[in-house]
GUBA-391618 format. One record per residue: residue in three letters; residue number from 0; x, y negated, z of N, C-alpha, C, O in turn. Coordinates in pm, whole numbers. Layout:
# residues N
+------+------+--------+--------+--------+--------+--------+--------+--------+--------+--------+--------+--------+--------+
| resn | resi |    n_X |    n_Y |    n_Z |   ca_X |   ca_Y |   ca_Z |    c_X |    c_Y |    c_Z |    o_X |    o_Y |    o_Z |
+------+------+--------+--------+--------+--------+--------+--------+--------+--------+--------+--------+--------+--------+
|  ALA |  NUM |      X |      Y |      Z |      X |      Y |      Z |      X |      Y |      Z |      X |      Y |      Z |
...
+------+------+--------+--------+--------+--------+--------+--------+--------+--------+--------+--------+--------+--------+
//
This chain:
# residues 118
+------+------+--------+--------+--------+--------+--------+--------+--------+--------+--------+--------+--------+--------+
| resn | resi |    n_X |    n_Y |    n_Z |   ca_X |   ca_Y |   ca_Z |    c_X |    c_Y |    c_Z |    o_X |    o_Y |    o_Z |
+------+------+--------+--------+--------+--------+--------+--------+--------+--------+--------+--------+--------+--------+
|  UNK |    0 |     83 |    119 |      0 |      0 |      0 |      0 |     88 |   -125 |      0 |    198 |   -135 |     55 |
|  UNK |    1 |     13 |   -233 |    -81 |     94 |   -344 |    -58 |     27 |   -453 |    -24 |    -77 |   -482 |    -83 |
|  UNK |    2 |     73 |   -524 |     66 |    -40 |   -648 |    125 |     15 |   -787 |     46 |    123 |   -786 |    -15 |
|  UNK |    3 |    -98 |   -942 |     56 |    -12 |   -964 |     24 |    -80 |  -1109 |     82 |   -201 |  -1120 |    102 |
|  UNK |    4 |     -4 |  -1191 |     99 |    -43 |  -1328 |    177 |    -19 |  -1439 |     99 |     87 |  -1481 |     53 |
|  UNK |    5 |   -138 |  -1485 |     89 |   -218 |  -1613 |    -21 |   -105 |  -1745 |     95 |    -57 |  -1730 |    208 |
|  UNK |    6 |   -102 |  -1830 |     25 |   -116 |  -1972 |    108 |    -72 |  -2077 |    -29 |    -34 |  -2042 |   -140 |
|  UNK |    7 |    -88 |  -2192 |     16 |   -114 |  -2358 |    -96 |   -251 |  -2394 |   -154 |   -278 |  -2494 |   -221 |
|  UNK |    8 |   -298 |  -2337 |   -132 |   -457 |  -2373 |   -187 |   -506 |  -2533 |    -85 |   -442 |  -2584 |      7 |
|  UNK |    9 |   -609 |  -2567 |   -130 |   -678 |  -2718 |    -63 |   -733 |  -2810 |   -137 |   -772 |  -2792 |   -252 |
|  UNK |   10 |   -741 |  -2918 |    -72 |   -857 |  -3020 |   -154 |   -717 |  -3131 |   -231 |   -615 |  -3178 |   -181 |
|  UNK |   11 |   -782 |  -3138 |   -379 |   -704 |  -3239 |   -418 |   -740 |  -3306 |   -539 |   -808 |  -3244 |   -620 |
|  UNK |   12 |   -698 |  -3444 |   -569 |   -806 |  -3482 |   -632 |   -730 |  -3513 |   -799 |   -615 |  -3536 |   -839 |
|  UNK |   13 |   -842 |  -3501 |   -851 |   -780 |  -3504 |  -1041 |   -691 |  -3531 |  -1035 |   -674 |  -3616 |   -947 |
|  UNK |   14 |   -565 |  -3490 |  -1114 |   -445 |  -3487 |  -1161 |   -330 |  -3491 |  -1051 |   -215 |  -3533 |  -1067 |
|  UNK |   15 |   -382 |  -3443 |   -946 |   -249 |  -3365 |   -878 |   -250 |  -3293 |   -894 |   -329 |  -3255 |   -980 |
|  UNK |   16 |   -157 |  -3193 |   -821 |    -41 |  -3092 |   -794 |   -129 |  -3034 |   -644 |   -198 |  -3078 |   -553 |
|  UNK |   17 |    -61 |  -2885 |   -705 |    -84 |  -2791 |   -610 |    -16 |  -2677 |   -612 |    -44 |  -2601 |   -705 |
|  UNK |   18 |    101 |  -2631 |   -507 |    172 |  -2502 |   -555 |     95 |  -2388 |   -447 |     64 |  -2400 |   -329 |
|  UNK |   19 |     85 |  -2304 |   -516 |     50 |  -2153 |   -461 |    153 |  -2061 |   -423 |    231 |  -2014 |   -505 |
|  UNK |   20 |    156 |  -2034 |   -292 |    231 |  -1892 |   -318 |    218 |  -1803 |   -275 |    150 |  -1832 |   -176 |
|  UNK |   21 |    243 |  -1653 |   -273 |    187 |  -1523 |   -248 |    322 |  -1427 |   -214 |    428 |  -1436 |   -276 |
|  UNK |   22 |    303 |  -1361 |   -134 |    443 |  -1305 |    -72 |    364 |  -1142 |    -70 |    244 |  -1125 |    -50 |
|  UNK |   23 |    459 |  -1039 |    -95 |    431 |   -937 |    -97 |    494 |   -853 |     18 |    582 |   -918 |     74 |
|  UNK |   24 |    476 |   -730 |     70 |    535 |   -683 |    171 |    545 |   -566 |     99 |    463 |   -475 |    108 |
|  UNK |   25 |    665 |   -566 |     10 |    775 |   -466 |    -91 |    838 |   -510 |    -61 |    801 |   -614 |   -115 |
|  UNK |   26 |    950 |   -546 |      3 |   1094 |   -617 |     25 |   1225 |   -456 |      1 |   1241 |   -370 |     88 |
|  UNK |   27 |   1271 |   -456 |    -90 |   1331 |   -325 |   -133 |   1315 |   -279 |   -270 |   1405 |   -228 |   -337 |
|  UNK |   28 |   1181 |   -302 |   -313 |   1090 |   -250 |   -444 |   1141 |   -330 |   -533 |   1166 |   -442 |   -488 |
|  UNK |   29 |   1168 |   -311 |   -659 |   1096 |   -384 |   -787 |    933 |   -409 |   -768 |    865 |   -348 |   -686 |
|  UNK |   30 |    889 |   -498 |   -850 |    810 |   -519 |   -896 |    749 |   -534 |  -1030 |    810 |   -627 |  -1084 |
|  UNK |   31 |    670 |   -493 |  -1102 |    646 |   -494 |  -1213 |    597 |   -667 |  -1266 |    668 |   -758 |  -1309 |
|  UNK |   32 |    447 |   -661 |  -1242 |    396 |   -778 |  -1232 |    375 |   -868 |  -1141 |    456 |   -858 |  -1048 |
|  UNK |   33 |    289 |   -965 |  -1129 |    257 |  -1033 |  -1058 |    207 |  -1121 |  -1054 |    289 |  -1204 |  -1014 |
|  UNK |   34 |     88 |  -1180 |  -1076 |     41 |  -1330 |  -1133 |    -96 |  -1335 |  -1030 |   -105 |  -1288 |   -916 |
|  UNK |   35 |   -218 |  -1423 |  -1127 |   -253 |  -1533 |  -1045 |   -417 |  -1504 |  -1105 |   -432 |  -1511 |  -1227 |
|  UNK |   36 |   -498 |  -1481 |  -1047 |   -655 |  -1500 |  -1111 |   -729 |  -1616 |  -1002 |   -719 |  -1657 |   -886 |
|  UNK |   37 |   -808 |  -1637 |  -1130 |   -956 |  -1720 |  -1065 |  -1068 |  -1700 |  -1085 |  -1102 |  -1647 |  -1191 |
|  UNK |   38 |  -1165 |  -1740 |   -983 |  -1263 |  -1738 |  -1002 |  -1381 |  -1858 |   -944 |  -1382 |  -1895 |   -827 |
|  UNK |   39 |  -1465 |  -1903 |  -1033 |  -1537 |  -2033 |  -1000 |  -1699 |  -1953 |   -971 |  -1748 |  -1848 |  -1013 |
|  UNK |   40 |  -1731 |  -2022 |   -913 |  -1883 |  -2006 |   -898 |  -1946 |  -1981 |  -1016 |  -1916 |  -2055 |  -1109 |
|  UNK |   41 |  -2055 |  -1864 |  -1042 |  -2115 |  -1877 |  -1152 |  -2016 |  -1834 |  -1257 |  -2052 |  -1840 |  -1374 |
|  UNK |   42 |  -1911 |  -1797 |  -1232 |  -1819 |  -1798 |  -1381 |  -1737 |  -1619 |  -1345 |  -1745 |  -1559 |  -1237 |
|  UNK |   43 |  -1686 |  -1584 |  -1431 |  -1623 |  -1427 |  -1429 |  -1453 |  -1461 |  -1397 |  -1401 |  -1563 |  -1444 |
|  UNK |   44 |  -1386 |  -1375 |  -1325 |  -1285 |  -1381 |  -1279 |  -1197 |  -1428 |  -1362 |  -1223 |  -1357 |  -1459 |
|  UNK |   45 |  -1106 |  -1500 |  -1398 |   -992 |  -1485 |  -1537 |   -890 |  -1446 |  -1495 |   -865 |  -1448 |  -1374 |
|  UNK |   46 |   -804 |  -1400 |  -1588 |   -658 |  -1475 |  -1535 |   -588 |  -1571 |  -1560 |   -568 |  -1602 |  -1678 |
|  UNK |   47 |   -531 |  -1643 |  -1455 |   -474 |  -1764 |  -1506 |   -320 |  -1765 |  -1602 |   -292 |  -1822 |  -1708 |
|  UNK |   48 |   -231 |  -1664 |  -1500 |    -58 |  -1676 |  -1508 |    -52 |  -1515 |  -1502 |   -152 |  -1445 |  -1516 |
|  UNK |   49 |     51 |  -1475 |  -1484 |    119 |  -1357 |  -1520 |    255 |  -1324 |  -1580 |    282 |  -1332 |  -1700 |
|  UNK |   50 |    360 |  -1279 |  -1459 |    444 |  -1251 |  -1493 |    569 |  -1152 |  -1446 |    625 |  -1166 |  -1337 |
|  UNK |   51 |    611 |  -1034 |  -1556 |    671 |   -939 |  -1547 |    812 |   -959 |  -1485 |    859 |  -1069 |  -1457 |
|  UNK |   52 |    855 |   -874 |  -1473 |    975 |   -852 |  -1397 |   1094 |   -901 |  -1485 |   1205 |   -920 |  -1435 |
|  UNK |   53 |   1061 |   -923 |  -1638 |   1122 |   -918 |  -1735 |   1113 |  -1079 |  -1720 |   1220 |  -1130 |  -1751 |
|  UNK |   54 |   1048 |  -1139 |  -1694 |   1044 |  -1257 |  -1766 |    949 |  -1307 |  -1838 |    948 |  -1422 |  -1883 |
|  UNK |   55 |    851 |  -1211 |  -1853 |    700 |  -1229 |  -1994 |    640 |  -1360 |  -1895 |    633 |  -1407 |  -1781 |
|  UNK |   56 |    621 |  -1369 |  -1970 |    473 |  -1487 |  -1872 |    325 |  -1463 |  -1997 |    330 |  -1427 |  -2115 |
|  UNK |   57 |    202 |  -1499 |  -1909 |     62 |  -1491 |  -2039 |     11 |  -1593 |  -1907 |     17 |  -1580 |  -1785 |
|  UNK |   58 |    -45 |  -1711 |  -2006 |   -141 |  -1824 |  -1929 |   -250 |  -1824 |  -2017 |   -269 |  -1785 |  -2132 |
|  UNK |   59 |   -323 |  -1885 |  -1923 |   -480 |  -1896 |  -1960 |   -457 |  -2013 |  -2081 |   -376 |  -2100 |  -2046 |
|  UNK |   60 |   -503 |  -2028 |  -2190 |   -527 |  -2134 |  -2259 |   -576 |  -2278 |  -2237 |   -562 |  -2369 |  -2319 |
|  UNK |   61 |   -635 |  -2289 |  -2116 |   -706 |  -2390 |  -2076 |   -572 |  -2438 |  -1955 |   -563 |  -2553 |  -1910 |
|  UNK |   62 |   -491 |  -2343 |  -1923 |   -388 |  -2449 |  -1814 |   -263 |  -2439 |  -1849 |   -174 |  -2464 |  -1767 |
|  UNK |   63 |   -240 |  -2405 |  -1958 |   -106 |  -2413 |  -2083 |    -73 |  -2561 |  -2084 |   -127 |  -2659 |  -2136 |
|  UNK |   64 |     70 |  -2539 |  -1985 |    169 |  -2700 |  -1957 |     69 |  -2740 |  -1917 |     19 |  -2833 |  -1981 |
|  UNK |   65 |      3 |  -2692 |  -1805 |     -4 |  -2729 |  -1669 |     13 |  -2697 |  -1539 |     29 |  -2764 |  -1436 |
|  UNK |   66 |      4 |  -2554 |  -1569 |     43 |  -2459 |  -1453 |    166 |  -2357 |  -1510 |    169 |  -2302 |  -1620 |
|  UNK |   67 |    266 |  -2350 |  -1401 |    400 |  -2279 |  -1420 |    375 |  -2174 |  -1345 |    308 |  -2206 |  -1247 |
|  UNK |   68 |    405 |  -2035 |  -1350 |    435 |  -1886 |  -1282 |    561 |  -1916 |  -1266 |    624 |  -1979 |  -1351 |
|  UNK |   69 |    613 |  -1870 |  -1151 |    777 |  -1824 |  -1101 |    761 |  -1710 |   -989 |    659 |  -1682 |   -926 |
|  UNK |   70 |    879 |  -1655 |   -982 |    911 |  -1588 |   -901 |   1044 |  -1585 |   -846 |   1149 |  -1631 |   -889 |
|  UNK |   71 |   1019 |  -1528 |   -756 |   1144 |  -1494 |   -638 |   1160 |  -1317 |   -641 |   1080 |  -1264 |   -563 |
|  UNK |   72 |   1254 |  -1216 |   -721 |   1204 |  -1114 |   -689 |   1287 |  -1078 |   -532 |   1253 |   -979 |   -468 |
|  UNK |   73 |   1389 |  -1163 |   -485 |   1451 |  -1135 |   -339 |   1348 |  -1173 |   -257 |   1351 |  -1114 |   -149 |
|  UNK |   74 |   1268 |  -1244 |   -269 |   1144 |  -1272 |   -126 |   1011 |  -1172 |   -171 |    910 |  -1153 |   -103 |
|  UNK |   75 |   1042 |  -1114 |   -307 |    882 |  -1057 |   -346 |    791 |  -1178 |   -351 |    714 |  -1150 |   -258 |
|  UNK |   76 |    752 |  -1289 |   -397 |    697 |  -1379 |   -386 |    670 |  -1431 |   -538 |    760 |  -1439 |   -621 |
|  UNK |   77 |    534 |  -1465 |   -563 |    495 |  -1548 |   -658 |    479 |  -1681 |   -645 |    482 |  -1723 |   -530 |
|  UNK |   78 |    468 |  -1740 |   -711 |    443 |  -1923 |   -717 |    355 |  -1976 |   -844 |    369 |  -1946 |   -962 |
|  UNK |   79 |    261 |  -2062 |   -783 |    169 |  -2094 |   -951 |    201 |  -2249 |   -904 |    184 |  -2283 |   -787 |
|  UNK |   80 |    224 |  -2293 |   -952 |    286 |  -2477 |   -974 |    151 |  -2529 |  -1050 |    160 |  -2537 |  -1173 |
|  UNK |   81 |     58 |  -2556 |  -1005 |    -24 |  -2638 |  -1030 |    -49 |  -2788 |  -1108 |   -160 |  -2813 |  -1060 |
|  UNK |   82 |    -15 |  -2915 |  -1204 |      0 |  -3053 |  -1198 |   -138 |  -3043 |  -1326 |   -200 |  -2976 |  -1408 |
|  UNK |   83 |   -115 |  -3194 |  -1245 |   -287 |  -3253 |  -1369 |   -366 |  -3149 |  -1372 |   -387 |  -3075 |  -1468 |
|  UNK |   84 |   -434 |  -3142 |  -1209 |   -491 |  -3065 |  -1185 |   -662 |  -3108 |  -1222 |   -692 |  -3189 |  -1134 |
|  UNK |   85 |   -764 |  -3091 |  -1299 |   -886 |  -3048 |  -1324 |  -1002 |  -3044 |  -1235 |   -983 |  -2957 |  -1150 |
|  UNK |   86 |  -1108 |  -3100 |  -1221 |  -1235 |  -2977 |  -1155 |  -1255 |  -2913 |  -1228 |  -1364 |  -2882 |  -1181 |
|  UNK |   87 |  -1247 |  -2840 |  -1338 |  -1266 |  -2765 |  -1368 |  -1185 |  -2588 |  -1338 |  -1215 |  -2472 |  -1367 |
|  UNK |   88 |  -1061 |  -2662 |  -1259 |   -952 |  -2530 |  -1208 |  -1030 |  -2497 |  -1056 |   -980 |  -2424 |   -971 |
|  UNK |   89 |  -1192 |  -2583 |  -1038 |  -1196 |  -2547 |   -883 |  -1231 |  -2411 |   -908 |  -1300 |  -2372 |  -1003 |
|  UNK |   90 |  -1162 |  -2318 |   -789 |  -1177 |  -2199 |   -804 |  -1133 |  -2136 |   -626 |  -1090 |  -2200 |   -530 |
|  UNK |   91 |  -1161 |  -2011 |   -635 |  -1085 |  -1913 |   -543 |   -964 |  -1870 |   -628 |   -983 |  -1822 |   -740 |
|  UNK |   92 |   -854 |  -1884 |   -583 |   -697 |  -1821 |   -680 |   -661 |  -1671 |   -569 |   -615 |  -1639 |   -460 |
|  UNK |   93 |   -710 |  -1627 |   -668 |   -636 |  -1467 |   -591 |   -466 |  -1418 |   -663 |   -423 |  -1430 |   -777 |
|  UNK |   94 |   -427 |  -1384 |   -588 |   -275 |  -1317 |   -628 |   -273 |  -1157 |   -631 |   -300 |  -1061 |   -558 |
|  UNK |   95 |   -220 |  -1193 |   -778 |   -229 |   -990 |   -791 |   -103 |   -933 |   -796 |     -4 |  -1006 |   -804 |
|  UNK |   96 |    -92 |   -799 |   -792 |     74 |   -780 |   -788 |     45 |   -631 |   -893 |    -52 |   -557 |   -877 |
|  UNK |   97 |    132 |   -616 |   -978 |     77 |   -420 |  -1021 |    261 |   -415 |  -1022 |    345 |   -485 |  -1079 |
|  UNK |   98 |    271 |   -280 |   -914 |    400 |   -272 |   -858 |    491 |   -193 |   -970 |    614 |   -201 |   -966 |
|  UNK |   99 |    396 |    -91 |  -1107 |    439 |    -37 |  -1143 |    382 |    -40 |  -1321 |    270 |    -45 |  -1372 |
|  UNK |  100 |    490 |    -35 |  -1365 |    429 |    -76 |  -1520 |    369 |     56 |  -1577 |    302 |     58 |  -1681 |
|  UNK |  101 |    390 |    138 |  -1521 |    336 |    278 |  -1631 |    196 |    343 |  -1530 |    129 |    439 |  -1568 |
|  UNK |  102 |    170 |    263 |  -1392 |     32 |    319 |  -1315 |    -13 |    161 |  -1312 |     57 |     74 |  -1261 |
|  UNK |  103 |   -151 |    134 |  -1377 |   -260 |     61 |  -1357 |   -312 |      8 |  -1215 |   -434 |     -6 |  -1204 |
|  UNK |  104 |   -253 |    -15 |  -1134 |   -258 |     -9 |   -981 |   -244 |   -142 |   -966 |   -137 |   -173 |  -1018 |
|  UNK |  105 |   -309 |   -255 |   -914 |   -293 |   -363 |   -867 |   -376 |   -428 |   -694 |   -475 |   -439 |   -621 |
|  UNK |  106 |   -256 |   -449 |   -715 |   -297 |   -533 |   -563 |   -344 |   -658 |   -490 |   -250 |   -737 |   -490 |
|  UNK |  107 |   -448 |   -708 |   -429 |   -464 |   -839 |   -455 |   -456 |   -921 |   -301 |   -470 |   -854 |   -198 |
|  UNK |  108 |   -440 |  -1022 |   -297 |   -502 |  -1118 |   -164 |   -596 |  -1126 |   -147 |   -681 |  -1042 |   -178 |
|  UNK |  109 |   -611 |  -1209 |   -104 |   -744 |  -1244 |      5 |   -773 |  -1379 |    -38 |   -867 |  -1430 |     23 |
|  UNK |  110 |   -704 |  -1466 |   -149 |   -790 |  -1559 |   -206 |   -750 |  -1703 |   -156 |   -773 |  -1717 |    -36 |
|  UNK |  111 |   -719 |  -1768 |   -194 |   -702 |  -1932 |   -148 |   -808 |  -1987 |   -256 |   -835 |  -1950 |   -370 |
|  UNK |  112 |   -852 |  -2079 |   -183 |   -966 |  -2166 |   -234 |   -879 |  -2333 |   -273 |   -823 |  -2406 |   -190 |
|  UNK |  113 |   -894 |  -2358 |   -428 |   -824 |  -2466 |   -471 |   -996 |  -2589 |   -530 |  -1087 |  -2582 |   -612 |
|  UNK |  114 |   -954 |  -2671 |   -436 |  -1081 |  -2764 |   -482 |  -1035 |  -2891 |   -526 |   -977 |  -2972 |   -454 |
|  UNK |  115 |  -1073 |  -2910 |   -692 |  -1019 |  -3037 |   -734 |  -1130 |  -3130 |   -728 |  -1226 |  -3073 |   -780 |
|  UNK |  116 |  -1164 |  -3251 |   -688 |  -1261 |  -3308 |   -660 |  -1222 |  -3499 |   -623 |  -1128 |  -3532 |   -551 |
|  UNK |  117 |  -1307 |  -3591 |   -686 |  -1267 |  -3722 |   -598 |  -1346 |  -3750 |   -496 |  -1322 |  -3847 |   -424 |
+------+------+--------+--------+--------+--------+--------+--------+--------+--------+--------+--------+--------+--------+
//
C-alpha cells in the first residue's frame, strides 16, 4: 500500500499561484507515475498533469503553460505549480501515484480543495 499526503490547496483569487504537493510513503521504491486530477462540482474527474519517472509529462489542454508537474524522486513527492490561476480550475486536486508501469494500480489522496474566486 501506498499512502499519500495532499497539502497547498486554498482560496485564491484570479491569476495567482498555487503550488500543490503530495508526498508518498515509498521512500526506497521507484516510482512509475505520478500526477494530479480534478474534479469540479457537476463535472467528471480529469486529469490535469502527469508525470513518469522518465520525464513524460501529459497536461490537460485547458492548463497548458499554466500549470507545471515536477518531481522529487529522493522525497517521493509530486508538485503541480499552479500561476494565472482560473475559476474555472476550482476543483478538489487529488494526487495519484501508479508505482508500477506494467500493473494498472494507482494510488490516490485524500484531495485538497483549490478555490479560485474574488
Amino acid at each position: 500500500q501506498v499512502q499519500l499526503v495532499e497539502s497547498g490547496g486554498g482560496l485564491v483569487q484570479p491569476g495567482g499561484s498555487l503550488r500543490l504537493s503530495c508526498a508518498a510513503s515509498r521512500s526506497g521504491f521507484s516510482i512509475f507515475a505520478m500526477g494530479w486530477y480534478r474534479q469540479a462540482p457537476g463535472k467528471q474527474r480529469e486529469l490535469v498533469a502527469r508525470m513518469t519517472s522518465g520525464g513524460n509529462t501529459n497536461y490537460l489542454d485547458s492548463v497548458k503553460g499554466r500549470f507545471t508537474i515536477s518531481r522529487d524522486d529522493a522525497k517521493n513527492t509530486v508538485y503541480l505549480q499552479m500561476n494565472s490561476l482560473k475559476p474555472e480550475d476550482t476543483a478538489v486536486y487529488y494526487c495519484t501515484v501508479r508505482p508500477d508501469m506494467k500493473i494498472s494500480t494507482n494510488y490516490w489522496g485524500q484531495g485538497t480543495q483549490v478555490t479560485v474566486s474574488s
